[in-house]
C-alpha positions as CSV (number, residue, x, y, z in Angstrom):
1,X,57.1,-21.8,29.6
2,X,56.9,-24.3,26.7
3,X,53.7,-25.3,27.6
4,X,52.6,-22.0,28.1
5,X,53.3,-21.1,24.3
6,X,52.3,-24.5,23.1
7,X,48.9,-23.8,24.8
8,X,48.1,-20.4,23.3
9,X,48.9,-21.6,19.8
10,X,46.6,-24.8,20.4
11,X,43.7,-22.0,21.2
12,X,44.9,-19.7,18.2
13,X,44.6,-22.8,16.1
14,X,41.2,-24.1,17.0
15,X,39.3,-20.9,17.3
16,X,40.4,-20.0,14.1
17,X,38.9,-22.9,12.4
18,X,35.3,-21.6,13.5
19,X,33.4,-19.0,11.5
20,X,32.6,-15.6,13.4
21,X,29.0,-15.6,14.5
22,X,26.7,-14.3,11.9
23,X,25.4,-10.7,13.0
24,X,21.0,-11.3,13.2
25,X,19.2,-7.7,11.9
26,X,16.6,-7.0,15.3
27,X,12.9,-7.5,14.1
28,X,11.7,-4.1,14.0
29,X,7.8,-3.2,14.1
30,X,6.0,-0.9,12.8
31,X,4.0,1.9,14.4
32,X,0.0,1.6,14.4
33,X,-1.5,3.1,11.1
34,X,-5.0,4.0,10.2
35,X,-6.2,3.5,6.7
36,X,-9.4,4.9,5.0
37,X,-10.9,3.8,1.9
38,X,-13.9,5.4,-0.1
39,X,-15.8,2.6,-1.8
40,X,-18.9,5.4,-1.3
41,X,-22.6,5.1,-0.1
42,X,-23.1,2.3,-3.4
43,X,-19.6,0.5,-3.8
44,X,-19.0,2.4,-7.2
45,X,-15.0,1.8,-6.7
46,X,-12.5,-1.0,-6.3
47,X,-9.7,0.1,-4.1
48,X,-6.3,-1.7,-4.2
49,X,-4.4,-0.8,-1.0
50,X,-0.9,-1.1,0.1
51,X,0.0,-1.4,3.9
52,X,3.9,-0.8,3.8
53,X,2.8,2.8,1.9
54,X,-1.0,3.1,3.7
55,X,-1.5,4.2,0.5
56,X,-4.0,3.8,-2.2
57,X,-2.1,2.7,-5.3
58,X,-5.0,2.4,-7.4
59,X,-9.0,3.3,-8.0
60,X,-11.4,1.9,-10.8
61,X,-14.9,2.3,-11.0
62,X,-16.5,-0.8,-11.6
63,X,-17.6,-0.8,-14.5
64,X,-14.4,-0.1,-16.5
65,X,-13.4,-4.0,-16.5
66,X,-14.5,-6.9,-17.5
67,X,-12.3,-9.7,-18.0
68,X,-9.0,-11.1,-16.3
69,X,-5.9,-12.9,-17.9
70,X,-3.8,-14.7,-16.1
71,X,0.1,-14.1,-16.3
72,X,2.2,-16.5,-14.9
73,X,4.4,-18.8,-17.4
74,X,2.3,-22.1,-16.7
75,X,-1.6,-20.3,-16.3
76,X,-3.5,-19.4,-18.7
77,X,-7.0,-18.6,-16.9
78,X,-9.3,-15.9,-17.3
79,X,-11.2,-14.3,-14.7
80,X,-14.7,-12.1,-14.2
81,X,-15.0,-8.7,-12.8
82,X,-17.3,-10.4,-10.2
83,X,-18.1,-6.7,-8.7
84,X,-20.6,-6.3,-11.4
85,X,-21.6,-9.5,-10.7
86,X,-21.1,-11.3,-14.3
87,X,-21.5,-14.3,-15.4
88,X,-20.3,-17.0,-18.4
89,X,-21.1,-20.2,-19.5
90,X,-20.0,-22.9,-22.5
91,X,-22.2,-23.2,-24.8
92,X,-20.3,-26.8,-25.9
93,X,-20.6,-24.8,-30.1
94,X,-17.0,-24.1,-31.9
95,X,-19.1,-22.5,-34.6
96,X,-18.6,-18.7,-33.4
97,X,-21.7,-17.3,-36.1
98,X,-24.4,-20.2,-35.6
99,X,-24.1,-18.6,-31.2
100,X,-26.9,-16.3,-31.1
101,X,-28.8,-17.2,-27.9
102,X,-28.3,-18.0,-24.3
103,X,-30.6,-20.3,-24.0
104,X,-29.9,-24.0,-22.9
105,X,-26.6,-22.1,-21.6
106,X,-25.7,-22.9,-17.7
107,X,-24.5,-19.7,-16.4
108,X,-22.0,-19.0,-13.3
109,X,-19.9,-16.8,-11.6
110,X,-16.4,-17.1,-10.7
111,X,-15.9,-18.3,-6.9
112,X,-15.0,-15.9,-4.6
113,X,-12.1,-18.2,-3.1
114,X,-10.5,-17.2,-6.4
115,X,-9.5,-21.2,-6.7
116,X,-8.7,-21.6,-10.5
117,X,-10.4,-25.1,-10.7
118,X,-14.3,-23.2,-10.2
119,X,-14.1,-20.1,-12.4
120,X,-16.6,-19.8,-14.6
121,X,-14.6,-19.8,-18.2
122,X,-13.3,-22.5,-16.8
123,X,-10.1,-24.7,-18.3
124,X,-10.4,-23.5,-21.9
125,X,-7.4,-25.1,-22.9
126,X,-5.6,-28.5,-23.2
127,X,-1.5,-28.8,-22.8
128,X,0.3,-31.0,-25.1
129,X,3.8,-31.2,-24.1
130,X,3.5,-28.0,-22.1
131,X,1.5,-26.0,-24.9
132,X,-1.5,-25.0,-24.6
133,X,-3.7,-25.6,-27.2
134,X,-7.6,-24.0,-27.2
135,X,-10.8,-26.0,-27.1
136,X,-12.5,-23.5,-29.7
137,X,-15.6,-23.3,-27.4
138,X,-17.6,-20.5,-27.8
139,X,-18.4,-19.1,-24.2
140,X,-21.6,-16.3,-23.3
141,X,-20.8,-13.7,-21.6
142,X,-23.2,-11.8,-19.1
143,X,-21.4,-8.6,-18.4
144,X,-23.7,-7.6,-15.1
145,X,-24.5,-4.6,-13.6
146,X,-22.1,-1.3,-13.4
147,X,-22.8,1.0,-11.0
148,X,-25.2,2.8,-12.1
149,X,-27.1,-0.5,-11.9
150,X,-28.0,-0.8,-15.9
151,X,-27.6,-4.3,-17.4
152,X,-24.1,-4.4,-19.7
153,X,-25.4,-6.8,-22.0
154,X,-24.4,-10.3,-23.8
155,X,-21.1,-11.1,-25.6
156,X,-20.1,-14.2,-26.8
157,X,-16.6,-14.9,-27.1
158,X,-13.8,-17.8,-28.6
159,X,-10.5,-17.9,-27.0
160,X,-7.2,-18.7,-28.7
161,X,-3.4,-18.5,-27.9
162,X,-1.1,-17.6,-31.0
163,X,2.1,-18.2,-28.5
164,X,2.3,-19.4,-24.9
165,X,2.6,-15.6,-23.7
166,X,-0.3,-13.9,-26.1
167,X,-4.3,-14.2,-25.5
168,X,-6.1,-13.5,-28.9
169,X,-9.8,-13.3,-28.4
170,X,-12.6,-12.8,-30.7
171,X,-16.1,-11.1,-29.1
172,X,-19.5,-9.8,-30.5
173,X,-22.8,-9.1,-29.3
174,X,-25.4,-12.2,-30.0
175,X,-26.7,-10.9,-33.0
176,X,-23.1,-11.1,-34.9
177,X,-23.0,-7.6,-34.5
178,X,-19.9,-5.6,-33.3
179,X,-17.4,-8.2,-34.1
180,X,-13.9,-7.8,-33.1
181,X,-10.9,-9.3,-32.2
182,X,-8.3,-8.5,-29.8
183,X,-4.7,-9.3,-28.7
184,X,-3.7,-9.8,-24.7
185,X,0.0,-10.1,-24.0
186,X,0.6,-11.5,-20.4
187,X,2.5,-8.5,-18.4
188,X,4.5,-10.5,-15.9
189,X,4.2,-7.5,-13.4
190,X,1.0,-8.1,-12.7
191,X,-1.3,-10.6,-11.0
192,X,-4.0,-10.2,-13.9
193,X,-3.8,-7.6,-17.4
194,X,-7.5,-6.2,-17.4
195,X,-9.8,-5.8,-20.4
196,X,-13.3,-3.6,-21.4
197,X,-15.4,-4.8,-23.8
198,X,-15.7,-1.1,-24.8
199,X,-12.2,0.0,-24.4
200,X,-9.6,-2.6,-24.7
201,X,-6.7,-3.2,-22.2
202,X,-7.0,-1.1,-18.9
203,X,-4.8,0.1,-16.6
204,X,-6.6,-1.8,-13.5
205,X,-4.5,-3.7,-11.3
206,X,-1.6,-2.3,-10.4
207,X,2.4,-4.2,-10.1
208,X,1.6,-7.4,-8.5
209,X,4.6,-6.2,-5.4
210,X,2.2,-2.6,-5.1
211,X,-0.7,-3.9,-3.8
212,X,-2.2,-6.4,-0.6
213,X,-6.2,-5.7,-0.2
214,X,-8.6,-4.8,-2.9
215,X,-11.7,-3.2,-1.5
216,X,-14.8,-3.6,-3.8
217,X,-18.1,-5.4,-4.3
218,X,-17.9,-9.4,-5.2
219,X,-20.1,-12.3,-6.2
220,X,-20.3,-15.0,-3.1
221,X,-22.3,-18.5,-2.7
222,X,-25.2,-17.3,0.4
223,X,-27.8,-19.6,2.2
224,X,-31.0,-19.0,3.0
225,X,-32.5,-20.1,6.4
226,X,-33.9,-23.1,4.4
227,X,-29.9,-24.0,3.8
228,X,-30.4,-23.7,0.1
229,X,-27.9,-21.3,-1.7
230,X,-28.0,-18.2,-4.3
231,X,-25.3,-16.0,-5.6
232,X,-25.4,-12.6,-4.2
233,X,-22.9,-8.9,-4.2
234,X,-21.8,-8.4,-1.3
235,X,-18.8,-5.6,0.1
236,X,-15.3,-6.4,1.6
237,X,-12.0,-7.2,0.6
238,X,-9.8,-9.7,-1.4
239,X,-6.6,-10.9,-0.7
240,X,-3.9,-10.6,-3.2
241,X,-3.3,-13.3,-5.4
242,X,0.4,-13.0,-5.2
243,X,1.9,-15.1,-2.8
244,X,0.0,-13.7,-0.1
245,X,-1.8,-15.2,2.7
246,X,-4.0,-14.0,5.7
247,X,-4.8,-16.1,9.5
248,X,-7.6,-15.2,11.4
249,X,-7.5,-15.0,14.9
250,X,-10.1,-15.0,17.4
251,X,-8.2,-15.8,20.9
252,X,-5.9,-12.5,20.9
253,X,-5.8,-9.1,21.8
254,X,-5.2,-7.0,19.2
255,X,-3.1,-5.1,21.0
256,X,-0.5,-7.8,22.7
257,X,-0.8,-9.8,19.3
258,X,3.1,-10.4,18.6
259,X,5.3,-11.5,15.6
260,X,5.9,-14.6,17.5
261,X,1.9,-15.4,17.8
262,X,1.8,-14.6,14.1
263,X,4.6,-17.3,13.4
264,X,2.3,-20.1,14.6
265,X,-0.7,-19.5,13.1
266,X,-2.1,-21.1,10.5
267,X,-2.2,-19.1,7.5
268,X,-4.5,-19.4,4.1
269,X,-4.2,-17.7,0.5
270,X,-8.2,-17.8,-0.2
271,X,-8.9,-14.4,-1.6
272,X,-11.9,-14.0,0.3
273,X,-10.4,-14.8,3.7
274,X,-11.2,-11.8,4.7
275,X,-14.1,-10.9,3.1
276,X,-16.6,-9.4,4.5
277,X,-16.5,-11.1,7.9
278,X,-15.3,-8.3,9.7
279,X,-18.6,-6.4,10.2
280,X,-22.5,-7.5,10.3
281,X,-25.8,-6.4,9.6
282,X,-27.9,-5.1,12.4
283,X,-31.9,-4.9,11.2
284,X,-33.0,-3.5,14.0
285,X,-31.0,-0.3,13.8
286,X,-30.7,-0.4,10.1
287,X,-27.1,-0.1,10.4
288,X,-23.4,-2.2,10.0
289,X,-21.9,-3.3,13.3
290,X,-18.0,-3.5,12.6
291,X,-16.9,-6.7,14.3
292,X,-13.6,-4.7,16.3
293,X,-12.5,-7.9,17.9
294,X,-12.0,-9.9,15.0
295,X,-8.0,-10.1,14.4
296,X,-6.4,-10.4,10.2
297,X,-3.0,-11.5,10.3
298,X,-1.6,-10.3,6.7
299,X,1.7,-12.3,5.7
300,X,2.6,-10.4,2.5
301,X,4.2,-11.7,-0.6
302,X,7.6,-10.3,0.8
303,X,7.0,-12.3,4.1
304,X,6.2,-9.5,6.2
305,X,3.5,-9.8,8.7
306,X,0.9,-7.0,9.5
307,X,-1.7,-7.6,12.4
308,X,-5.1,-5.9,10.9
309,X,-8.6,-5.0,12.6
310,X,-11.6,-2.9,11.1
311,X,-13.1,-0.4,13.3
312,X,-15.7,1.2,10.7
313,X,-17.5,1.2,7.9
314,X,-19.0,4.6,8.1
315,X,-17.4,8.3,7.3
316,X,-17.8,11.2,10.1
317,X,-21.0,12.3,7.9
318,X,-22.6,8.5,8.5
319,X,-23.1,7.5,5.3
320,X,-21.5,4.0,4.5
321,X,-19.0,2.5,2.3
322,X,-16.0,3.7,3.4
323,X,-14.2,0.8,5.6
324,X,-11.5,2.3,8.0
325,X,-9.0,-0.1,10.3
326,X,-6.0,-0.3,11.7
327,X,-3.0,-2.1,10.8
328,X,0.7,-2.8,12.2
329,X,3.8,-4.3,11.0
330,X,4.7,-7.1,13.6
Protein backbone atom coordinates (compact mmCIF):
# COMPACT_ATOMS: atom_id res chain seq x y z
CA UNK A 1 0.00 0.00 0.00
CA UNK A 2 3.07 2.19 0.64
CA UNK A 3 4.17 1.94 -2.67
CA UNK A 4 1.00 2.44 -3.98
CA UNK A 5 0.73 6.03 -2.38
CA UNK A 6 4.44 6.70 -2.85
CA UNK A 7 3.78 6.11 -6.61
CA UNK A 8 0.80 8.36 -7.12
CA UNK A 9 2.53 11.26 -5.38
CA UNK A 10 5.79 10.62 -7.62
CA UNK A 11 3.24 11.11 -10.77
CA UNK A 12 1.42 14.13 -8.92
CA UNK A 13 4.92 15.60 -8.56
CA UNK A 14 6.35 15.22 -12.01
CA UNK A 15 3.31 16.15 -14.09
CA UNK A 16 2.92 19.08 -12.20
CA UNK A 17 6.27 20.43 -13.07
CA UNK A 18 5.11 20.54 -16.89
CA UNK A 19 3.19 23.50 -18.30
CA UNK A 20 -0.46 22.57 -19.72
CA UNK A 21 -0.28 22.44 -23.55
CA UNK A 22 -0.81 25.69 -25.10
CA UNK A 23 -4.39 25.82 -26.82
CA UNK A 24 -3.45 26.53 -31.07
CA UNK A 25 -6.55 29.05 -32.67
CA UNK A 26 -7.60 26.52 -36.03
CA UNK A 27 -6.52 28.50 -39.26
CA UNK A 28 -9.76 29.63 -40.61
CA UNK A 29 -10.22 30.63 -44.41
CA UNK A 30 -12.01 32.78 -45.92
CA UNK A 31 -14.88 32.42 -48.33
CA UNK A 32 -14.21 33.31 -52.21
CA UNK A 33 -14.85 37.10 -52.85
CA UNK A 34 -15.21 38.98 -56.08
CA UNK A 35 -13.91 42.53 -56.31
CA UNK A 36 -14.62 45.20 -59.04
CA UNK A 37 -12.82 48.30 -59.63
CA UNK A 38 -13.70 51.26 -62.02
CA UNK A 39 -10.49 52.72 -63.34
CA UNK A 40 -12.99 53.61 -66.50
CA UNK A 41 -12.51 53.32 -70.39
CA UNK A 42 -9.16 55.94 -69.93
CA UNK A 43 -7.62 55.02 -66.35
CA UNK A 44 -8.88 58.55 -65.03
CA UNK A 45 -8.77 56.93 -61.22
CA UNK A 46 -6.37 55.33 -58.76
CA UNK A 47 -8.19 52.86 -56.67
CA UNK A 48 -6.72 51.76 -53.32
CA UNK A 49 -8.44 48.47 -52.36
CA UNK A 50 -8.66 46.47 -49.28
CA UNK A 51 -9.20 42.54 -49.34
CA UNK A 52 -10.12 41.89 -45.56
CA UNK A 53 -13.20 44.68 -46.30
CA UNK A 54 -13.51 43.97 -50.44
CA UNK A 55 -13.87 47.33 -50.20
CA UNK A 56 -12.70 50.44 -51.89
CA UNK A 57 -11.18 52.71 -49.15
CA UNK A 58 -10.20 55.33 -51.40
CA UNK A 59 -10.54 57.10 -55.20
CA UNK A 60 -8.42 60.01 -56.66
CA UNK A 61 -8.47 61.12 -60.06
CA UNK A 62 -5.13 61.43 -61.34
CA UNK A 63 -4.44 64.47 -61.63
CA UNK A 64 -5.06 65.64 -58.06
CA UNK A 65 -1.37 64.63 -56.84
CA UNK A 66 1.72 65.19 -57.53
CA UNK A 67 4.35 64.56 -55.16
CA UNK A 68 5.09 61.76 -52.35
CA UNK A 69 6.89 62.17 -48.88
CA UNK A 70 8.06 59.54 -47.22
CA UNK A 71 7.13 58.92 -43.51
CA UNK A 72 9.01 56.59 -41.68
CA UNK A 73 11.53 57.88 -38.80
CA UNK A 74 14.81 57.04 -40.93
CA UNK A 75 13.38 58.05 -44.80
CA UNK A 76 13.15 60.95 -46.10
CA UNK A 77 12.33 60.33 -49.95
CA UNK A 78 9.96 61.83 -52.15
CA UNK A 79 8.09 60.12 -54.81
CA UNK A 80 6.22 61.05 -58.38
CA UNK A 81 2.63 60.51 -59.18
CA UNK A 82 4.05 58.18 -62.05
CA UNK A 83 0.22 57.81 -63.28
CA UNK A 84 0.59 61.09 -65.05
CA UNK A 85 3.68 59.92 -66.11
CA UNK A 86 6.06 62.82 -64.52
CA UNK A 87 9.28 63.32 -64.50
CA UNK A 88 12.37 65.32 -62.48
CA UNK A 89 15.73 65.88 -62.77
CA UNK A 90 18.92 67.81 -60.86
CA UNK A 91 19.82 70.49 -62.32
CA UNK A 92 23.37 70.33 -60.12
CA UNK A 93 22.25 74.74 -59.41
CA UNK A 94 21.58 75.73 -55.49
CA UNK A 95 20.76 79.17 -56.82
CA UNK A 96 16.81 78.67 -56.84
CA UNK A 97 16.21 82.33 -59.20
CA UNK A 98 19.26 81.84 -61.78
CA UNK A 99 16.84 78.00 -62.78
CA UNK A 100 14.84 79.11 -65.59
CA UNK A 101 15.28 76.31 -68.14
CA UNK A 102 15.31 72.58 -68.61
CA UNK A 103 17.66 72.44 -70.82
CA UNK A 104 21.01 70.41 -70.21
CA UNK A 105 18.57 68.73 -67.45
CA UNK A 106 18.46 64.71 -67.57
CA UNK A 107 15.03 63.80 -66.88
CA UNK A 108 13.48 60.47 -65.37
CA UNK A 109 10.76 58.80 -63.86
CA UNK A 110 10.53 57.00 -60.68
CA UNK A 111 10.89 53.06 -61.17
CA UNK A 112 8.04 51.17 -61.00
CA UNK A 113 9.77 48.61 -58.49
CA UNK A 114 9.20 51.55 -56.08
CA UNK A 115 13.07 50.65 -54.89
CA UNK A 116 14.17 54.03 -53.10
CA UNK A 117 17.74 53.83 -54.60
CA UNK A 118 16.20 54.77 -58.52
CA UNK A 119 13.64 57.42 -57.90
CA UNK A 120 13.95 60.18 -59.77
CA UNK A 121 14.51 63.15 -56.90
CA UNK A 122 16.75 60.84 -55.88
CA UNK A 123 18.80 61.05 -52.30
CA UNK A 124 18.37 64.78 -51.74
CA UNK A 125 19.83 64.68 -48.48
CA UNK A 126 23.06 63.81 -46.48
CA UNK A 127 22.85 62.28 -42.64
CA UNK A 128 25.30 63.59 -40.23
CA UNK A 129 24.92 61.80 -37.07
CA UNK A 130 21.52 60.64 -38.04
CA UNK A 131 20.25 64.22 -39.37
CA UNK A 132 19.52 64.88 -42.37
CA UNK A 133 20.87 67.68 -43.84
CA UNK A 134 19.71 68.99 -47.65
CA UNK A 135 21.91 69.22 -50.61
CA UNK A 136 20.18 72.72 -51.75
CA UNK A 137 19.75 71.29 -55.29
CA UNK A 138 17.37 72.77 -57.29
CA UNK A 139 15.31 69.86 -59.09
CA UNK A 140 12.76 70.36 -62.44
CA UNK A 141 9.82 69.11 -62.30
CA UNK A 142 7.66 67.78 -65.30
CA UNK A 143 4.29 67.33 -63.88
CA UNK A 144 2.83 65.04 -67.01
CA UNK A 145 -0.28 64.48 -68.28
CA UNK A 146 -3.77 64.42 -66.20
CA UNK A 147 -6.43 62.78 -67.64
CA UNK A 148 -7.76 64.77 -69.75
CA UNK A 149 -4.35 64.37 -71.50
CA UNK A 150 -3.16 68.24 -71.26
CA UNK A 151 0.53 68.85 -70.31
CA UNK A 152 0.74 70.15 -66.38
CA UNK A 153 3.58 72.17 -66.95
CA UNK A 154 7.24 72.88 -65.30
CA UNK A 155 8.07 73.58 -61.64
CA UNK A 156 11.26 73.85 -60.25
CA UNK A 157 11.63 73.04 -56.71
CA UNK A 158 14.47 73.21 -53.51
CA UNK A 159 13.93 70.88 -50.78
CA UNK A 160 14.80 71.46 -47.08
CA UNK A 161 14.01 69.84 -43.62
CA UNK A 162 13.52 72.39 -40.60
CA UNK A 163 13.33 69.14 -38.20
CA UNK A 164 13.74 65.44 -38.87
CA UNK A 165 9.76 65.03 -39.04
CA UNK A 166 8.86 68.35 -41.31
CA UNK A 167 9.45 68.71 -45.35
CA UNK A 168 9.57 72.47 -46.19
CA UNK A 169 9.68 72.98 -49.95
CA UNK A 170 9.94 75.93 -52.08
CA UNK A 171 8.24 75.69 -55.90
CA UNK A 172 7.64 78.04 -58.89
CA UNK A 173 7.01 77.91 -62.46
CA UNK A 174 10.48 78.51 -64.59
CA UNK A 175 9.89 81.95 -65.09
CA UNK A 176 10.05 82.82 -61.13
CA UNK A 177 6.64 83.19 -61.28
CA UNK A 178 4.11 81.72 -58.70
CA UNK A 179 6.59 81.28 -55.97
CA UNK A 180 5.66 79.63 -52.83
CA UNK A 181 6.65 77.75 -50.15
CA UNK A 182 5.09 74.95 -48.31
CA UNK A 183 5.34 72.92 -45.07
CA UNK A 184 4.96 68.73 -45.17
CA UNK A 185 4.72 67.08 -41.75
CA UNK A 186 5.38 63.28 -41.98
CA UNK A 187 1.88 61.55 -40.82
CA UNK A 188 3.06 58.24 -39.46
CA UNK A 189 -0.27 56.60 -40.54
CA UNK A 190 0.44 56.59 -43.80
CA UNK A 191 2.77 55.01 -46.36
CA UNK A 192 3.27 58.52 -48.19
CA UNK A 193 1.34 62.39 -47.24
CA UNK A 194 0.37 63.56 -50.90
CA UNK A 195 0.77 67.00 -52.29
CA UNK A 196 -0.77 69.30 -55.48
CA UNK A 197 1.05 71.77 -56.86
CA UNK A 198 -2.31 73.65 -57.04
CA UNK A 199 -3.85 72.62 -53.89
CA UNK A 200 -1.47 71.75 -51.14
CA UNK A 201 -1.72 68.48 -48.98
CA UNK A 202 -4.40 65.97 -50.24
CA UNK A 203 -6.18 63.49 -48.76
CA UNK A 204 -4.74 60.55 -51.18
CA UNK A 205 -3.54 57.58 -49.65
CA UNK A 206 -5.44 56.30 -47.12
CA UNK A 207 -4.02 54.65 -43.34
CA UNK A 208 -1.13 52.60 -44.33
CA UNK A 209 -3.13 49.20 -42.31
CA UNK A 210 -6.54 50.36 -44.85
CA UNK A 211 -5.20 49.53 -47.94
CA UNK A 212 -3.28 46.30 -50.08
CA UNK A 213 -3.59 47.09 -54.13
CA UNK A 214 -3.73 50.39 -55.78
CA UNK A 215 -5.23 50.17 -59.15
CA UNK A 216 -4.13 53.06 -61.58
CA UNK A 217 -1.96 53.95 -64.48
CA UNK A 218 2.15 53.81 -63.89
CA UNK A 219 5.40 54.72 -65.61
CA UNK A 220 7.41 51.30 -66.53
CA UNK A 221 10.92 50.60 -68.42
CA UNK A 222 9.48 48.62 -72.06
CA UNK A 223 11.63 47.04 -74.92
CA UNK A 224 11.20 47.29 -78.27
CA UNK A 225 11.74 44.14 -80.59
CA UNK A 226 15.14 45.74 -81.21
CA UNK A 227 15.74 45.12 -77.17
CA UNK A 228 16.27 48.81 -76.74
CA UNK A 229 14.01 50.41 -73.91
CA UNK A 230 11.54 53.53 -73.50
CA UNK A 231 9.33 54.64 -70.66
CA UNK A 232 5.75 54.12 -71.31
CA UNK A 233 1.98 54.27 -69.06
CA UNK A 234 0.74 51.34 -68.69
CA UNK A 235 -2.54 49.88 -66.30
CA UNK A 236 -2.36 47.42 -63.28
CA UNK A 237 -1.79 47.42 -59.83
CA UNK A 238 0.92 48.22 -57.08
CA UNK A 239 1.60 46.58 -54.15
CA UNK A 240 1.51 48.24 -50.87
CA UNK A 241 4.57 49.61 -49.64
CA UNK A 242 3.82 48.62 -46.07
CA UNK A 243 5.24 45.51 -45.16
CA UNK A 244 3.54 43.74 -47.77
CA UNK A 245 4.61 41.18 -50.15
CA UNK A 246 3.10 39.19 -53.13
CA UNK A 247 4.49 35.37 -54.81
CA UNK A 248 3.49 34.45 -58.07
CA UNK A 249 2.65 31.16 -58.88
CA UNK A 250 2.34 29.37 -62.04
CA UNK A 251 2.27 25.44 -61.03
CA UNK A 252 -1.13 25.56 -58.94
CA UNK A 253 -4.69 25.43 -59.25
CA UNK A 254 -6.21 28.22 -58.10
CA UNK A 255 -8.63 26.39 -56.62
CA UNK A 256 -6.62 23.59 -54.48
CA UNK A 257 -4.01 26.43 -53.78
CA UNK A 258 -3.64 26.04 -49.82
CA UNK A 259 -2.17 28.05 -46.80
CA UNK A 260 0.44 25.41 -46.65
CA UNK A 261 1.51 25.95 -50.50
CA UNK A 262 1.43 29.64 -49.67
CA UNK A 263 4.00 29.12 -46.72
CA UNK A 264 6.72 27.92 -49.08
CA UNK A 265 6.71 30.17 -51.62
CA UNK A 266 8.86 32.62 -52.26
CA UNK A 267 7.52 35.93 -51.65
CA UNK A 268 8.75 39.63 -52.91
CA UNK A 269 7.73 43.36 -51.83
CA UNK A 270 8.41 44.97 -55.52
CA UNK A 271 5.44 47.21 -55.89
CA UNK A 272 4.94 46.20 -59.37
CA UNK A 273 4.94 42.48 -58.74
CA UNK A 274 1.89 42.36 -59.92
CA UNK A 275 1.58 44.75 -62.36
CA UNK A 276 0.04 44.38 -65.14
CA UNK A 277 1.08 40.80 -65.85
CA UNK A 278 -2.08 39.35 -65.38
CA UNK A 279 -3.76 40.09 -68.74
CA UNK A 280 -2.32 40.71 -72.51
CA UNK A 281 -2.97 42.42 -75.54
CA UNK A 282 -4.52 40.56 -78.32
CA UNK A 283 -4.07 42.73 -81.85
CA UNK A 284 -5.94 40.71 -83.72
CA UNK A 285 -9.23 41.06 -81.89
CA UNK A 286 -8.36 44.47 -80.64
CA UNK A 287 -9.11 43.34 -77.21
CA UNK A 288 -7.31 42.42 -73.52
CA UNK A 289 -7.04 38.70 -72.85
CA UNK A 290 -7.12 38.33 -68.93
CA UNK A 291 -4.42 35.76 -68.15
CA UNK A 292 -7.05 33.51 -65.55
CA UNK A 293 -4.39 31.03 -64.75
CA UNK A 294 -1.88 33.24 -63.48
CA UNK A 295 -2.01 32.74 -59.41
CA UNK A 296 -1.02 36.25 -56.75
CA UNK A 297 -0.35 35.13 -53.43
CA UNK A 298 -0.95 38.48 -51.26
CA UNK A 299 0.92 38.12 -47.69
CA UNK A 300 -0.43 41.36 -46.04
CA UNK A 301 1.28 43.62 -43.72
CA UNK A 302 -0.72 41.77 -40.82
CA UNK A 303 0.69 38.38 -42.17
CA UNK A 304 -2.37 37.20 -43.60
CA UNK A 305 -2.31 35.39 -46.88
CA UNK A 306 -4.95 35.85 -49.75
CA UNK A 307 -4.67 33.68 -52.88
CA UNK A 308 -5.69 36.27 -55.91
CA UNK A 309 -6.57 35.66 -59.77
CA UNK A 310 -8.04 38.30 -62.40
CA UNK A 311 -10.77 37.12 -64.47
CA UNK A 312 -11.58 40.59 -66.41
CA UNK A 313 -10.85 43.67 -67.38
CA UNK A 314 -14.06 44.60 -69.03
CA UNK A 315 -17.66 45.70 -67.44
CA UNK A 316 -20.95 43.78 -68.67
CA UNK A 317 -21.29 46.84 -71.24
CA UNK A 318 -17.60 45.88 -72.85
CA UNK A 319 -15.95 48.85 -72.38
CA UNK A 320 -12.55 48.40 -70.48
CA UNK A 321 -10.88 49.59 -67.42
CA UNK A 322 -12.54 48.04 -64.91
CA UNK A 323 -10.33 44.96 -63.63
CA UNK A 324 -12.50 42.28 -61.71
CA UNK A 325 -10.82 39.03 -59.75
CA UNK A 326 -11.25 36.88 -57.22
CA UNK A 327 -9.57 36.63 -53.98
CA UNK A 328 -9.60 34.27 -50.80
CA UNK A 329 -8.20 34.36 -47.38
CA UNK A 330 -6.05 31.04 -47.15
Amino acid sequence: MRHLILYIFLVFVLTSCFEEDQMVTPHEAGNLMLGEVELTENYKYQVFYDLGTNSVTNQNLISEWDLGFETSDSGWHVILNTSKMMLAGNTGQTNFESVTSKNGVKLNFDVSSGNPDSLAIGVWYSTLDETPVTDGFVYIVDRGTGEDGKAAGLKKVSFSLPDKSTYEIRFANLDGSDEQTAIIQKDTSLAYVCFSFDNGIVDIQPKKENWDLLFTKYSTMLTTDEGEPYPYLVTGVLLNPYKSSVAIDTVSIFETLSFEIAEEEEYFDRQDIIGYHWKEYDFDNDRYITLTDKIFILKTSVGYYYKIRFIDFYNSTGERGYPTFEFLRL
